[in-house]
N, C-alpha and C positions, 0 to 999 in steps of 0.2 A: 426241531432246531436244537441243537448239542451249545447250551451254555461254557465256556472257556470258564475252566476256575482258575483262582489269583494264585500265582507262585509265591510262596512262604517264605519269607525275610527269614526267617527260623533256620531253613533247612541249608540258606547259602554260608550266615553264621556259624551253622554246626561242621559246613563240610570246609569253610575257611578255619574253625577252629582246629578240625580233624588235621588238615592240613600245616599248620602252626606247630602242634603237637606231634608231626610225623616229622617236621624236620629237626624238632629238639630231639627225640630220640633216636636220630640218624647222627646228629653228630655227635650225642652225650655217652651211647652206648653203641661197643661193639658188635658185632652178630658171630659173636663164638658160642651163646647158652640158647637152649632150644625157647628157653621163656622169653627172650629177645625178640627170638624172630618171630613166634607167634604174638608176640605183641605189636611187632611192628606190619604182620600182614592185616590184624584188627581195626591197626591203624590208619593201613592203604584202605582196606573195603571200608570201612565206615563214612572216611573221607571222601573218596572217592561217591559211595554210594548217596551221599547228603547233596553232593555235588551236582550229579547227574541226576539227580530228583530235582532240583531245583532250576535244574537246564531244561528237560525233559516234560516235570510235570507229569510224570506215570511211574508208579512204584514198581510193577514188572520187568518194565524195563531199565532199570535203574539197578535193580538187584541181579539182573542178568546181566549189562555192565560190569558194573563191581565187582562177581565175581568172576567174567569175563577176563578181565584184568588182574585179579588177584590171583588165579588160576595159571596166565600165562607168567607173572612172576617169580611164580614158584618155580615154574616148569624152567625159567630158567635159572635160579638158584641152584635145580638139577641137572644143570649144562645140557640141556633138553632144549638148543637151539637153533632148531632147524624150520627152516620158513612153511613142512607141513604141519609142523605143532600150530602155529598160529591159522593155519589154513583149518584144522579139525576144529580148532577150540571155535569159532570164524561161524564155521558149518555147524555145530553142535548149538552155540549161542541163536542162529538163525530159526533152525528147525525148532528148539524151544518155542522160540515165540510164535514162528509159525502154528506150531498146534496148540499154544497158549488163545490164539487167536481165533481158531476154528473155534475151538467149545464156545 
């Protein structure tokens, strides 16, 4: 029998925090200095990743998420937007877990 563990007040907190914090630095700061934007992708994955652990309840999948989505924002910040970039990133996200799940 597989016991259900309790979703952590904690993590919805930190990713509603993460969250709060990403939309202050989206309207306070431009995205012209490289330190910008990497703060502000820290900001999506972290948010993001608190979020979807607390939706989820499984940290692999949660981190493959997050970067799931942090990955295709970039992609398209590099005008890298074509519907088989979301289909690879889609595919790649998949097969991770799939052989995450074998072992």
């Amino acid at each position: 029998m597989h016991l259900r563990q309790k979703r952590k007040l904690g993590w919805l907190i930190l990713g509603l925090t993460g969250l709060a914090s990403l939309a202050f630095w989206v309207y306070f700061f431009s995205p012209d200095k490289l330190l910008t934007l990497i703060v502000f992708y820290l900001l999506v994955g972290l948010s993001s990743f608190f979020l979807v652990l607390f939706i989820l309840n499984h940290r692999r999948r949660a981190v493959l998420i997050s970067s799931g989505l942090v990955l295709f924002l970039f992609m398209r910040q590099l005008e890298l937007r074509q519907p088989v970039y979301l289909l690879l990133i889609l595919a790649t996200l998949v097969s991770l877990e799939l052989y995450a799940w074998k072992k």
